[in-house]
Backbone of each chain as ProteinMPNN parsed JSONL, in Angstrom:
{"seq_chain_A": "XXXXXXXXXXXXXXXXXXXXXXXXXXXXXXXXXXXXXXXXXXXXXXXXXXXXXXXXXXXXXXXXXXXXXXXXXXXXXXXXXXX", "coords_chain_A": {"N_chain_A": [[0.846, -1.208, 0.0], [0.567, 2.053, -0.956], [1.668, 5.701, 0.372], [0.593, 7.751, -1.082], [-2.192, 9.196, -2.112], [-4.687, 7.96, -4.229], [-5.11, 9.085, -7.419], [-8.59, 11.147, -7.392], [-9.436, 12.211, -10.198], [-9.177, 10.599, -12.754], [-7.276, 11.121, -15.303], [-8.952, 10.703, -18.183], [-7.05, 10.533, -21.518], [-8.719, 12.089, -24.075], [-8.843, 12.987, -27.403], [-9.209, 15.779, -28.809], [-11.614, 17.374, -31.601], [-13.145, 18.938, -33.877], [-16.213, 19.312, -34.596], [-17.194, 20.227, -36.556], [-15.245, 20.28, -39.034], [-15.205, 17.304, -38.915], [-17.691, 16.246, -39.066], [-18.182, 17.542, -41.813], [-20.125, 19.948, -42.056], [-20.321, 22.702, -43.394], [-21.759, 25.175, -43.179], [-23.113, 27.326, -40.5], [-26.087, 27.619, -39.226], [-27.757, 30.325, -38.455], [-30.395, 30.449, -37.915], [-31.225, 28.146, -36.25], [-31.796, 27.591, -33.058], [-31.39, 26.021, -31.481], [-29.624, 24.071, -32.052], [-27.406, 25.953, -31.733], [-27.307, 25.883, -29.184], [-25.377, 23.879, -27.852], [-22.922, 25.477, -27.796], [-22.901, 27.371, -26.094], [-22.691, 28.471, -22.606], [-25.185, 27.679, -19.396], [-26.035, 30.51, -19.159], [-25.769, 31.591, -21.535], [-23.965, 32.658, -22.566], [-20.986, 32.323, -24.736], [-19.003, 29.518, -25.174], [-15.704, 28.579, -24.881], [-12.968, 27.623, -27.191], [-11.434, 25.892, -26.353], [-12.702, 24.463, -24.991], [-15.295, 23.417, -26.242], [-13.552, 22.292, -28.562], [-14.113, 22.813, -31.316], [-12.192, 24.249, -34.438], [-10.844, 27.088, -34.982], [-11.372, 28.819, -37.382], [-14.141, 27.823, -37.514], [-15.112, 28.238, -34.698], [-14.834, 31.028, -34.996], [-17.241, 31.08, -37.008], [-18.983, 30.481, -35.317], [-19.811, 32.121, -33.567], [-20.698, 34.606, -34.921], [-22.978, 33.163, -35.76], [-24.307, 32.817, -33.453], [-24.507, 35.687, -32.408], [-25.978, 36.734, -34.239], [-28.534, 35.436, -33.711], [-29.135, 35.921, -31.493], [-29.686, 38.581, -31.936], [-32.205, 37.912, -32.918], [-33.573, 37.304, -31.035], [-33.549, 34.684, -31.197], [-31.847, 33.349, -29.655], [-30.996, 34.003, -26.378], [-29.344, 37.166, -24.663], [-28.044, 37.34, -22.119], [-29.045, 35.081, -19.691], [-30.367, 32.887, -16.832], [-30.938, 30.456, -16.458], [-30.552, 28.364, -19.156], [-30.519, 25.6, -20.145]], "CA_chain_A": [[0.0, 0.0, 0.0], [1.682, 3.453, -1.109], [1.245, 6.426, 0.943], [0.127, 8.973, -1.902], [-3.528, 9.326, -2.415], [-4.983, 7.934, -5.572], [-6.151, 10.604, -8.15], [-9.694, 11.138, -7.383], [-10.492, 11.872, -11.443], [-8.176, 10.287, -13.624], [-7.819, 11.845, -16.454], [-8.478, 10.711, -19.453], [-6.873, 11.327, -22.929], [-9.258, 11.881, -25.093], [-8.213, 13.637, -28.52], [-10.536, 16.674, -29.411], [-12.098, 17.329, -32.648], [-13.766, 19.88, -34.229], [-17.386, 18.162, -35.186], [-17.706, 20.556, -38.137], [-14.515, 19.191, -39.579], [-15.401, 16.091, -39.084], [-18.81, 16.221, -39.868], [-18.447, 18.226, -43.15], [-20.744, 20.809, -42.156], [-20.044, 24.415, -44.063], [-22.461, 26.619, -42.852], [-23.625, 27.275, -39.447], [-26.996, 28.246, -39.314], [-28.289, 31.225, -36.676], [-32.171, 30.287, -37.368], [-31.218, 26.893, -35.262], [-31.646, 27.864, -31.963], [-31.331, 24.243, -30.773], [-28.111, 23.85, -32.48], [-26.561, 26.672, -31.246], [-27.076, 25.466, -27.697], [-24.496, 23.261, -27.861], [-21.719, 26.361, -28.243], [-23.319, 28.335, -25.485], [-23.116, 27.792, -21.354], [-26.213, 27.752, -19.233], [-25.831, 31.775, -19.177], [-25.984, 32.311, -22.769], [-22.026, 32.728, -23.025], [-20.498, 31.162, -26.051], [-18.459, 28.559, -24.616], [-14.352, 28.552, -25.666], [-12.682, 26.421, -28.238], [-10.616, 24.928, -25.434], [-13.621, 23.12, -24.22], [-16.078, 22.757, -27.155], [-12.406, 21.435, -29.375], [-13.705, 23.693, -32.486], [-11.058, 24.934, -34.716], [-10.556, 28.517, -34.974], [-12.159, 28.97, -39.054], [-15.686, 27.407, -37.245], [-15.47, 28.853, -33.655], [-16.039, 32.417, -35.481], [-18.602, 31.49, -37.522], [-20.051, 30.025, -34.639], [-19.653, 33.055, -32.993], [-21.472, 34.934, -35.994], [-24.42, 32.981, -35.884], [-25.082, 32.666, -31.866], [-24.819, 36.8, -32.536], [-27.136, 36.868, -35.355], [-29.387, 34.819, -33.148], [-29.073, 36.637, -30.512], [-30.118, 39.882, -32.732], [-33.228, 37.925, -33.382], [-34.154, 37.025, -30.232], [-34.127, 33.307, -30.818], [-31.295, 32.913, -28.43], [-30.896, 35.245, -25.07], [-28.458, 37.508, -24.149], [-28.227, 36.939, -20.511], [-30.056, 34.266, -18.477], [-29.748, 31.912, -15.53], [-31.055, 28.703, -16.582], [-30.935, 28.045, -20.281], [-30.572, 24.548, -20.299]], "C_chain_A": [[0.871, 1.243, 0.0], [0.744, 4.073, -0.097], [0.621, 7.603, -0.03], [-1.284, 8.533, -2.104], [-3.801, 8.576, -4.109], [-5.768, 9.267, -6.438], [-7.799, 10.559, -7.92], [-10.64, 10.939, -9.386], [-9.129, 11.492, -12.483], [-8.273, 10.691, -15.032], [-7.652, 10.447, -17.889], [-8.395, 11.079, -20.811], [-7.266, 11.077, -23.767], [-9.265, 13.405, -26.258], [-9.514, 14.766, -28.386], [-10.327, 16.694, -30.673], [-12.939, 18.022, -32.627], [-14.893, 19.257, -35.163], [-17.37, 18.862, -36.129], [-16.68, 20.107, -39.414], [-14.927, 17.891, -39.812], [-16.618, 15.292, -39.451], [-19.227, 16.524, -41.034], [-19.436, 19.581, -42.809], [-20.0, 22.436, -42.037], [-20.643, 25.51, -43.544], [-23.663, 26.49, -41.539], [-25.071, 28.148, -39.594], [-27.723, 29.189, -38.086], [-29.698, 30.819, -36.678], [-32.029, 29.222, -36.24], [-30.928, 27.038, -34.489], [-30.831, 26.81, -31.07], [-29.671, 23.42, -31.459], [-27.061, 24.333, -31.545], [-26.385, 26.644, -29.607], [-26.195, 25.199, -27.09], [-22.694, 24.268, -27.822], [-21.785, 27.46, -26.999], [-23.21, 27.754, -24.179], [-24.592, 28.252, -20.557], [-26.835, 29.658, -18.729], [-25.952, 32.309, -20.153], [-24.598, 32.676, -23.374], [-21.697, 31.78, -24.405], [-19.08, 30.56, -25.407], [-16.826, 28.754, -25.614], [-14.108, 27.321, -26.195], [-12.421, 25.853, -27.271], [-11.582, 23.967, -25.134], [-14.749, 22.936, -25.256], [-14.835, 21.844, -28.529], [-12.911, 22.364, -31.267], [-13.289, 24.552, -32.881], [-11.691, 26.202, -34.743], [-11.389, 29.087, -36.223], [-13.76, 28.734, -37.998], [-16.287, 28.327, -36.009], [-15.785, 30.925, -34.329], [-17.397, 32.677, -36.363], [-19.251, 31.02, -36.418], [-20.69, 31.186, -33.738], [-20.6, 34.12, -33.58], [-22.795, 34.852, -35.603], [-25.281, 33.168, -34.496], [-25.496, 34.094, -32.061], [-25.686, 37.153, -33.293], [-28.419, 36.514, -34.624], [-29.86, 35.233, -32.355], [-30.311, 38.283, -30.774], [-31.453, 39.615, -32.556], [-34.486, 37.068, -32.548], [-34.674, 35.309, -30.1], [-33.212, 32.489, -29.774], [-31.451, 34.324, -27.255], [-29.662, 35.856, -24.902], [-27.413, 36.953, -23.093], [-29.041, 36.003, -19.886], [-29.798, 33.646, -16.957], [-29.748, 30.595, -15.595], [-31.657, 28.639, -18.366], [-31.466, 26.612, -20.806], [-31.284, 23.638, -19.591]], "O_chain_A": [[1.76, 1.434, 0.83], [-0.331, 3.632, 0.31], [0.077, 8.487, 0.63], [-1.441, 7.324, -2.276], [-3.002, 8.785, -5.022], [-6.652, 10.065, -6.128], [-8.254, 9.584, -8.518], [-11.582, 10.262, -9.801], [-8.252, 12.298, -12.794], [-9.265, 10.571, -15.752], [-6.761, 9.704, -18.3], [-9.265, 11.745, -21.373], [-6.825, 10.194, -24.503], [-9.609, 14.546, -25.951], [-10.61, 14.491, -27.897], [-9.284, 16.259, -31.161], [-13.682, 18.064, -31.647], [-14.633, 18.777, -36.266], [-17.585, 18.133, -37.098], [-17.088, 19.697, -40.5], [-14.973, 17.438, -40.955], [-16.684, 14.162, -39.934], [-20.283, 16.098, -41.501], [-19.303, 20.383, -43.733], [-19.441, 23.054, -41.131], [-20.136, 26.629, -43.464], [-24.706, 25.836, -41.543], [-25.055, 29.285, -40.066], [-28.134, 28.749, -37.012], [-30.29, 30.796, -35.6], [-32.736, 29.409, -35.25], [-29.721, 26.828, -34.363], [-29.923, 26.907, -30.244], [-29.006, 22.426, -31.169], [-26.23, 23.725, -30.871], [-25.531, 27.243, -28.953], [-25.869, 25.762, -26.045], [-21.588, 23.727, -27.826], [-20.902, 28.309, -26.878], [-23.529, 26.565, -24.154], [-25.181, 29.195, -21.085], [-27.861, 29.894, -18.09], [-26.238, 33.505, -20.112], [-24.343, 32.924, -24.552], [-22.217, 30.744, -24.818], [-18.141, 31.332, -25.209], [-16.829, 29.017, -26.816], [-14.665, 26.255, -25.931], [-13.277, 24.999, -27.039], [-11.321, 22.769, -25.028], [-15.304, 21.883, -24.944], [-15.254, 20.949, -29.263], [-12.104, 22.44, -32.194], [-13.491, 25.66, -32.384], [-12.895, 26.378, -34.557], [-12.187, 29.964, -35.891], [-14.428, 29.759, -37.863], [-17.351, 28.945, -36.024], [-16.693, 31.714, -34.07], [-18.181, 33.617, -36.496], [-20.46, 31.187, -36.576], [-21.836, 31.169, -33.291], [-21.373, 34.607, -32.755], [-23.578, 35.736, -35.255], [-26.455, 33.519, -34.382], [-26.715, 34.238, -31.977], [-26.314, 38.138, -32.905], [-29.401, 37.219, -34.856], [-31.075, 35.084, -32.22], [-31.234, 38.772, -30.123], [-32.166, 40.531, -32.147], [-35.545, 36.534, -32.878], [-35.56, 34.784, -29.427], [-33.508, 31.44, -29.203], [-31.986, 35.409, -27.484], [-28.717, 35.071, -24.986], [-26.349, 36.349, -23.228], [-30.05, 36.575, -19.474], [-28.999, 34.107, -16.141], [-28.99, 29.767, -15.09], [-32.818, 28.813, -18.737], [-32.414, 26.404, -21.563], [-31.24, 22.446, -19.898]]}, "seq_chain_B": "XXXXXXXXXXXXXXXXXXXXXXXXXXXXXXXXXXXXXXXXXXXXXXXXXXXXXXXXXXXXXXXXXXXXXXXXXXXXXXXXXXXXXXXXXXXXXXXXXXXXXXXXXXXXXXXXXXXXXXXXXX", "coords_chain_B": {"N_chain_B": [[-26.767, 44.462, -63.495], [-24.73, 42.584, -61.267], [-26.352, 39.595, -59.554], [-26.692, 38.815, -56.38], [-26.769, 36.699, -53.238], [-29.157, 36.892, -50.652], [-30.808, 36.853, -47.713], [-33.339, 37.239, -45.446], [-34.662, 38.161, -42.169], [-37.689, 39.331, -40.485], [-39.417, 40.61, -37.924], [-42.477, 40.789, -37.042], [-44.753, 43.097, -34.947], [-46.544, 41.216, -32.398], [-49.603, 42.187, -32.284], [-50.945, 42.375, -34.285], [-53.578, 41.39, -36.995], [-54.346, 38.669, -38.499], [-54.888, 39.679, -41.35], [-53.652, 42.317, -41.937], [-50.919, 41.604, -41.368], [-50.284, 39.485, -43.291], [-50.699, 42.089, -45.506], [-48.79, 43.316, -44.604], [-46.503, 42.081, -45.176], [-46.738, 41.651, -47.808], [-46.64, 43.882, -48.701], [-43.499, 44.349, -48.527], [-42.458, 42.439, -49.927], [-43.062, 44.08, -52.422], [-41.573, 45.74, -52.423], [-39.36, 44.49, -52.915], [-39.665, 43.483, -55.645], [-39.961, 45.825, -56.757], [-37.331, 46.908, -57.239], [-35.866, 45.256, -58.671], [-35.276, 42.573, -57.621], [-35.776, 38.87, -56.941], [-37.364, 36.497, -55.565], [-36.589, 34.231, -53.809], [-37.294, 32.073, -51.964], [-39.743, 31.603, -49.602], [-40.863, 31.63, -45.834], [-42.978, 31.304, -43.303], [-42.843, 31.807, -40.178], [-44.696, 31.931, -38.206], [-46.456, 33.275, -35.073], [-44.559, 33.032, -32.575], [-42.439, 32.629, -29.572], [-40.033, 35.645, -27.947], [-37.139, 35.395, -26.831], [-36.348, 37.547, -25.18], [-38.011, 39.989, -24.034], [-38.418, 42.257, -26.13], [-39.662, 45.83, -27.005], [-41.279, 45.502, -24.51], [-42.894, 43.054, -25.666], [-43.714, 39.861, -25.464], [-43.526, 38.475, -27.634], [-43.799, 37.263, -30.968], [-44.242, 37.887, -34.509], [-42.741, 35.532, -36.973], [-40.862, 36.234, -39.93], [-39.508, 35.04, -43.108], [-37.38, 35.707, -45.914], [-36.125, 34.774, -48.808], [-33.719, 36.134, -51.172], [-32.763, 37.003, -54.399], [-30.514, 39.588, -55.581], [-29.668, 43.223, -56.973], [-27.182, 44.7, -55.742], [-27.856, 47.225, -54.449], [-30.419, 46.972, -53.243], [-30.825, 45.743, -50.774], [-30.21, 48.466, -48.658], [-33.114, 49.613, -50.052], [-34.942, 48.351, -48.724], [-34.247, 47.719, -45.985], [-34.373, 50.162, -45.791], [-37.521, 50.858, -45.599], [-38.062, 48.748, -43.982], [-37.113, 50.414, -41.689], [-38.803, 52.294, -41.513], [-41.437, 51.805, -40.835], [-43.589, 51.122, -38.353], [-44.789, 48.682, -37.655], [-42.075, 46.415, -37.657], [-40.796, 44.937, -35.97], [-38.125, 43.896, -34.817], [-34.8, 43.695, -37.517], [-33.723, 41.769, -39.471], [-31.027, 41.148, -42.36], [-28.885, 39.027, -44.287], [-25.915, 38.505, -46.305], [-25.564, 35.509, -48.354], [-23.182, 33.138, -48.277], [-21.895, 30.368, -50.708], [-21.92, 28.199, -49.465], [-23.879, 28.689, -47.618], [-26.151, 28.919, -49.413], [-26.101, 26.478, -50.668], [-26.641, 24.979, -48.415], [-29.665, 26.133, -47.73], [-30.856, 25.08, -49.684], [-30.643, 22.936, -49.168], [-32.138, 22.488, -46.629], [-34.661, 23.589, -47.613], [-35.302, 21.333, -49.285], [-36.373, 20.132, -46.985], [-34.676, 18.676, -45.602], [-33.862, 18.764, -42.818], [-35.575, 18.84, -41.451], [-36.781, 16.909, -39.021], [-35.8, 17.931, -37.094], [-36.685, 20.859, -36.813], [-39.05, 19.903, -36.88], [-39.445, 19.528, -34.166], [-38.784, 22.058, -32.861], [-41.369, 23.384, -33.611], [-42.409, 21.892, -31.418], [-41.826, 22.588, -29.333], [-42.035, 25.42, -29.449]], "CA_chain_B": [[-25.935, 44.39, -62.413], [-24.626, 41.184, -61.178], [-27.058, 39.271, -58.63], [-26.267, 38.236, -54.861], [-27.971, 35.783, -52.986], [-29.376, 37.298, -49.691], [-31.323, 36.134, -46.649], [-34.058, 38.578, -44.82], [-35.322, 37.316, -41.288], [-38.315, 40.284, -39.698], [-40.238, 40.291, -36.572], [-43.903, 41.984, -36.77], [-45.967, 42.753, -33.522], [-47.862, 40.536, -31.878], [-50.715, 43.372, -31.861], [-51.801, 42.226, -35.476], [-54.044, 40.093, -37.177], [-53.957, 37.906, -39.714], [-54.671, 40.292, -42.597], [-52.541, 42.852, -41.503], [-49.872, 40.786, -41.232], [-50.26, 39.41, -44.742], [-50.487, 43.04, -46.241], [-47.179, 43.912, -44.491], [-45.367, 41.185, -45.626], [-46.788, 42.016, -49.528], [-45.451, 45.668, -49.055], [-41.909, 44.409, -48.129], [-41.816, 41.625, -51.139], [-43.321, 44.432, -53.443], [-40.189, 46.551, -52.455], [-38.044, 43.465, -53.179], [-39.739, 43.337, -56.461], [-39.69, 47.052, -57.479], [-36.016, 46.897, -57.24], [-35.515, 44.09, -59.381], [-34.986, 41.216, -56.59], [-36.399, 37.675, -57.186], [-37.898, 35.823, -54.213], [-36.512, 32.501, -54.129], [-38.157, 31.228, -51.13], [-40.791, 32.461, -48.488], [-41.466, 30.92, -44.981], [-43.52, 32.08, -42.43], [-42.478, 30.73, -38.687], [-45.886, 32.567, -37.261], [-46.402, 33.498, -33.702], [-42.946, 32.611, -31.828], [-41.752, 33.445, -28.708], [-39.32, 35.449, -28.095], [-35.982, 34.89, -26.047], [-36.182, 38.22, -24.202], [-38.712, 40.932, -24.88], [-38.718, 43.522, -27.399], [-40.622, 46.712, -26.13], [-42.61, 45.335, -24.179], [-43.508, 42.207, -25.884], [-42.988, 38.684, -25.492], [-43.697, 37.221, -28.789], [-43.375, 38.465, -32.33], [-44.44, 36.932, -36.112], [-40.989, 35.354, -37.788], [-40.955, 35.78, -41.516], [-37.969, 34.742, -43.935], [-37.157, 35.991, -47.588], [-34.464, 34.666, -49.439], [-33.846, 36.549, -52.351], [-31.084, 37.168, -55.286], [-30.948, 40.865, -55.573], [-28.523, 43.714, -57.159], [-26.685, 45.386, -53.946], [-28.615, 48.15, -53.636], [-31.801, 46.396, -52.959], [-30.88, 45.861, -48.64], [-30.503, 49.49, -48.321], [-34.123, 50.187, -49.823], [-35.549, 47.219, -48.04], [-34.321, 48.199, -44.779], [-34.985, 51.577, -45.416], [-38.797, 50.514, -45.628], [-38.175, 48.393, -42.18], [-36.984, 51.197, -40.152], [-39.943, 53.523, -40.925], [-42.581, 50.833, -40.573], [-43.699, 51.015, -36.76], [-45.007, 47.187, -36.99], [-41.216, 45.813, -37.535], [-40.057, 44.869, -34.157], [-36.182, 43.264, -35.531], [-35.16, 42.683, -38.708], [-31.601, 41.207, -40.103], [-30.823, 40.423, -43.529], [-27.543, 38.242, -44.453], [-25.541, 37.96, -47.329], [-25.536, 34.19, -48.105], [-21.986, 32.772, -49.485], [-22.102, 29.272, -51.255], [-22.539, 27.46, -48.541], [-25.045, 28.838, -47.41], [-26.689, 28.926, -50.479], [-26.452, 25.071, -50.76], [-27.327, 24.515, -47.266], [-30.637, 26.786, -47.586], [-31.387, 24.287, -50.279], [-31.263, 21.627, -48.401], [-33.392, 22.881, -45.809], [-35.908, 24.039, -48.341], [-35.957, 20.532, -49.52], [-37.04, 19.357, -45.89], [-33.457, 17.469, -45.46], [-33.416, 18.582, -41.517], [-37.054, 18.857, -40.823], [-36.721, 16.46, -38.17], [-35.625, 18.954, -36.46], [-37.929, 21.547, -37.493], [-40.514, 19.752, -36.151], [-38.881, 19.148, -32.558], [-38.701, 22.978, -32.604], [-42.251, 23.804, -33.649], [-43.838, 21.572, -30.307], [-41.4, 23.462, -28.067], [-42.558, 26.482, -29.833]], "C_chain_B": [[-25.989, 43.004, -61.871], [-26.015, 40.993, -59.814], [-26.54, 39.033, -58.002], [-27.259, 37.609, -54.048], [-27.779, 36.922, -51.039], [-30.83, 36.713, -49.261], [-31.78, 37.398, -45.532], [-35.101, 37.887, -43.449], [-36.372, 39.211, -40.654], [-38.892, 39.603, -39.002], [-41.045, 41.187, -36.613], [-44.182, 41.991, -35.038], [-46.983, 41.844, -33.545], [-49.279, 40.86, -32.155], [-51.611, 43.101, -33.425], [-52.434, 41.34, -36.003], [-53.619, 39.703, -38.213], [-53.595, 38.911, -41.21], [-53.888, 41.463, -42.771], [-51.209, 42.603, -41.655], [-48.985, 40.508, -42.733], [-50.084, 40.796, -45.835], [-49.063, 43.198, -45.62], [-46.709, 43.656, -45.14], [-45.666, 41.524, -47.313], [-46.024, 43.043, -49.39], [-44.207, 45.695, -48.999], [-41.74, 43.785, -49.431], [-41.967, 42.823, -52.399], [-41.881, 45.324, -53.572], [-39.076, 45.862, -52.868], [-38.505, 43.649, -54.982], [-39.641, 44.402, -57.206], [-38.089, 47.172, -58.079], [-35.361, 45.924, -58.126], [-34.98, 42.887, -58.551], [-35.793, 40.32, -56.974], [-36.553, 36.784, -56.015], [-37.389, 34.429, -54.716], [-37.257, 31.472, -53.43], [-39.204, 32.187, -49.923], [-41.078, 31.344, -47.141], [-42.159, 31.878, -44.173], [-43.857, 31.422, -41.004], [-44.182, 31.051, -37.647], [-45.478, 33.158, -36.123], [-45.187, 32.403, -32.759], [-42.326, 33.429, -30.445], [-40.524, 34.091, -28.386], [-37.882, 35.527, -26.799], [-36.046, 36.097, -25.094], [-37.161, 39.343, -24.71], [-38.29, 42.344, -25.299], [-39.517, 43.969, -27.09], [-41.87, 46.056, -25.878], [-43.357, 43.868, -24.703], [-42.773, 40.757, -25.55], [-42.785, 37.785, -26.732], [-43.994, 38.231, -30.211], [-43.895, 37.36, -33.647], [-43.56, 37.134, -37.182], [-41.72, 35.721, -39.654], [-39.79, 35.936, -42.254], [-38.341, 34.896, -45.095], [-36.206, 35.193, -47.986], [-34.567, 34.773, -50.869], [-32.847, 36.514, -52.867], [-31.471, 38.981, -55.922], [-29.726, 41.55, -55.809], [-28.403, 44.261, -55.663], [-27.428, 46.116, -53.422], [-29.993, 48.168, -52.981], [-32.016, 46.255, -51.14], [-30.954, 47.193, -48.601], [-31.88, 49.96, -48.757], [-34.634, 49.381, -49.17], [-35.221, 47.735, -46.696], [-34.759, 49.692, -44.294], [-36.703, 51.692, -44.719], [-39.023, 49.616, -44.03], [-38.176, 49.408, -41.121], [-38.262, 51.849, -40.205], [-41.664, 52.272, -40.993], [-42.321, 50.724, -39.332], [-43.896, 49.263, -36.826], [-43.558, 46.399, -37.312], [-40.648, 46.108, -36.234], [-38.366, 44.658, -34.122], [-36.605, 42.95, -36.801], [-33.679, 42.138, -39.049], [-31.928, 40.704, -41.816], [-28.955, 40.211, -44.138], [-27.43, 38.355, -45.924], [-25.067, 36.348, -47.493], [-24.126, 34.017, -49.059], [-22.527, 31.817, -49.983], [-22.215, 27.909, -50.245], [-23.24, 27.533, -48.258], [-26.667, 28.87, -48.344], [-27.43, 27.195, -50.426], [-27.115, 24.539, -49.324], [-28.721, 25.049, -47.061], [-31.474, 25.51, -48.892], [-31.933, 23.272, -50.101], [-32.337, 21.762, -47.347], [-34.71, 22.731, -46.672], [-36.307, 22.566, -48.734], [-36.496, 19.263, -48.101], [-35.837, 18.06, -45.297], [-33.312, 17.584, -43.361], [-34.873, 19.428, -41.289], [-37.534, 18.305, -39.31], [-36.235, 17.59, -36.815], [-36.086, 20.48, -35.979], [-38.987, 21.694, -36.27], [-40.986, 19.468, -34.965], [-39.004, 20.877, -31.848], [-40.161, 23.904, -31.876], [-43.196, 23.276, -32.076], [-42.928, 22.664, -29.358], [-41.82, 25.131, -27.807], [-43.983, 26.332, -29.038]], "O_chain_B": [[-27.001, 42.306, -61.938], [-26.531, 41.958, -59.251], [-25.412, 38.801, -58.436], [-28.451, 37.91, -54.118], [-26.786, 37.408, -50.499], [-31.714, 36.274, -49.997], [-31.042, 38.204, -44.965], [-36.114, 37.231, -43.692], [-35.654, 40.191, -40.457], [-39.052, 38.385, -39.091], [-40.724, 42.341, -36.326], [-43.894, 41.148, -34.188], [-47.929, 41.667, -34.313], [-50.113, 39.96, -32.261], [-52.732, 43.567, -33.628], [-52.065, 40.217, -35.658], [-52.69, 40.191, -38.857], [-52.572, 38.934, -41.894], [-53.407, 41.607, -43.895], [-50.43, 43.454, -42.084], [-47.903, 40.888, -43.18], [-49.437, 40.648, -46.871], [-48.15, 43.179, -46.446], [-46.241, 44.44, -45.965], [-44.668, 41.636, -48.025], [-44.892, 43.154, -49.862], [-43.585, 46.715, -49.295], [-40.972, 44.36, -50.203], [-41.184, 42.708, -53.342], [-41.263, 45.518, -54.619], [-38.001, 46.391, -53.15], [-37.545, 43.987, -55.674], [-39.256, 44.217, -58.361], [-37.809, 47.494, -59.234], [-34.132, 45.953, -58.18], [-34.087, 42.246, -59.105], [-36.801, 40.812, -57.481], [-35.487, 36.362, -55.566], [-37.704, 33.767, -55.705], [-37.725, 30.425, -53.876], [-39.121, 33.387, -49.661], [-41.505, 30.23, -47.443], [-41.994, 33.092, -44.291], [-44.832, 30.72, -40.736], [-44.567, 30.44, -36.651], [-44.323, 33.568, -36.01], [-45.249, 31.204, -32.488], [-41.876, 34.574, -30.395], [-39.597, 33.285, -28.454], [-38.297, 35.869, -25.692], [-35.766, 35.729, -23.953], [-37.068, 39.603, -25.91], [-37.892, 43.291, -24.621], [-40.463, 43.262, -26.744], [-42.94, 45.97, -26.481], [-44.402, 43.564, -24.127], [-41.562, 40.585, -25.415], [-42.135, 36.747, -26.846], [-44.279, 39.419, -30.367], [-43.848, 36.135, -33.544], [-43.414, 38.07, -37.968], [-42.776, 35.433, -40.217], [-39.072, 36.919, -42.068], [-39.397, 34.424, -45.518], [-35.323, 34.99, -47.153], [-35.152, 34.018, -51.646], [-31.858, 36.108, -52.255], [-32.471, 39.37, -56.525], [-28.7, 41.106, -55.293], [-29.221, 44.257, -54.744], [-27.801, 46.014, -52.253], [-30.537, 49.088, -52.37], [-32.997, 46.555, -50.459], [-32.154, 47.429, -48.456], [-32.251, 50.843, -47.984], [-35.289, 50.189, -48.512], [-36.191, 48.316, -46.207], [-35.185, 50.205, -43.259], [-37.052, 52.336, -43.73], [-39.909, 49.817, -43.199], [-38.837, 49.441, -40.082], [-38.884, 52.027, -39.158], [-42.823, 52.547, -41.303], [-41.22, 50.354, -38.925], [-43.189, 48.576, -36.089], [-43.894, 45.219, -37.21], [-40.215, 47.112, -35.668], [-37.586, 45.289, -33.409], [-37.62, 42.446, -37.284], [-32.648, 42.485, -38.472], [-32.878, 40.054, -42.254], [-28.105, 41.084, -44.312], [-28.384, 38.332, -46.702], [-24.184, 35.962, -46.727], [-23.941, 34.521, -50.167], [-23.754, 31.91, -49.962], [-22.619, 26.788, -50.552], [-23.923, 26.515, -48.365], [-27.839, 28.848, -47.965], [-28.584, 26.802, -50.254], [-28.044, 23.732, -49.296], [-29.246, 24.47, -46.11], [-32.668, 25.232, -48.78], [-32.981, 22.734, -50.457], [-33.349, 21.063, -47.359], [-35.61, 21.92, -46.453], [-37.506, 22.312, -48.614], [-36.833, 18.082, -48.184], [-36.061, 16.966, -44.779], [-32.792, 16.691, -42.692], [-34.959, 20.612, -40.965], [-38.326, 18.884, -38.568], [-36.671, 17.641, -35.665], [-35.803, 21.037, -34.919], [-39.45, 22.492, -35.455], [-42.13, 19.24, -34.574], [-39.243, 21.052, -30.653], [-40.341, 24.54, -30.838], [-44.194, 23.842, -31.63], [-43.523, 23.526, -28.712], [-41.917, 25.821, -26.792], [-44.843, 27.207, -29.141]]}, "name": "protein", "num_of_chains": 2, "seq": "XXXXXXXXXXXXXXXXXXXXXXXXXXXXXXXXXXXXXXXXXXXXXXXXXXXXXXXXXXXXXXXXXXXXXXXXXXXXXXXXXXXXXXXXXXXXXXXXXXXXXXXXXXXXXXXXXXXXXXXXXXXXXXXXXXXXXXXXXXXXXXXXXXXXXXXXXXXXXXXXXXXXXXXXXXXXXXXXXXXXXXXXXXXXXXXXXXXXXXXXXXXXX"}
């Protein structure tokens, strides 16, 4: 029996990937509220590449459309509980 | 003058009825059509709630253009939005080729499924 603690969360390494790469999809759409969920935290924030893994080319259009969306009131600014 | 594909999302008031509604939306396409623009597609999302209110309201009536139009056609088109009291928001996009092809697919009901997950939550 060692004396060091075991890691409580072990990490593991799992690769990221940018689903629009890898999905093929070209063009992010702002009407799809329900899409754009997925890019956003339960605040309405648009979530960083670091933790959604899409590249840099996608994360601004994604960025684009949540704002477009935003414009048109089919996502929220600000909230508390989106999700 | 060459054409450009563009994409026109407005938001009426709540406060109107049906026929109302319907004349607006003629007076905006007739402005698309004075100008020489060509309607490619028309939807109409109806009564939609919306995400945070707009003076005062909670809910608004979506309607989408997507036209091919010389340039100068958004500036009279929006001109005609701002001084119209019943437009609550409006946006209109220039569509690249992606978007182009992906509006196609929509139109032909390729992510409906989805659509129609929208409309009960609606």
């Amino acid at each position: 029996m060692s004396l060091v603690n075991e890691r409580v969360h072990k990490q593991e390494n799992r690769e990221k990937y940018c689903r629009f790469k890898k999905s093929g999809i070209k063009y992010i759409d702002y009407k799809d509220g329900n899409f754009l969920l997925k890019f956003v935290n339960e605040q309405g924030k648009i979530l960083p590449r670091r933790l959604t893994g899409t590249s840099l080319k996608f994360q601004r259009k994604v960025s684009q459309a949540v704002a477009r969306a935003r414009h048109l009131a089919i996502l929220p600014y600000v909230t508390d509980s989106l999700k | 003058m060459e054409l450009r594909n563009y994409e026109t999302v407005f938001i009426l008031t709540p406060l109107l009825n049906e026929t109302q509604m319907q004349e607006t939306v003629e007076k905006f396409r007739e402005v698309l059509k004075e100008n020489g623009a060509e309607v490619i597609h028309e939807e109409n999302w109806g009564l939609r709630k919306l995400a945070y209110p707009i003076q005062k309201k909670s809910t608004g009536f979506y309607h989408l253009i997507e036209f091919k139009a010389p340039t100068n056609v958004v500036d009279a088109l929006e001109l005609v939005y701002r001084r119209d009291e019943k437009v609550v928001r409006f946006l209109t996009t220039a569509l690249d080729k992606h978007a182009v092809a992906y509006n196609e697919r929509r139109r032909n009901g390729e992510f409906k499924s989805q659509a129609k997950k929208e409309e009960v939550k609606g």
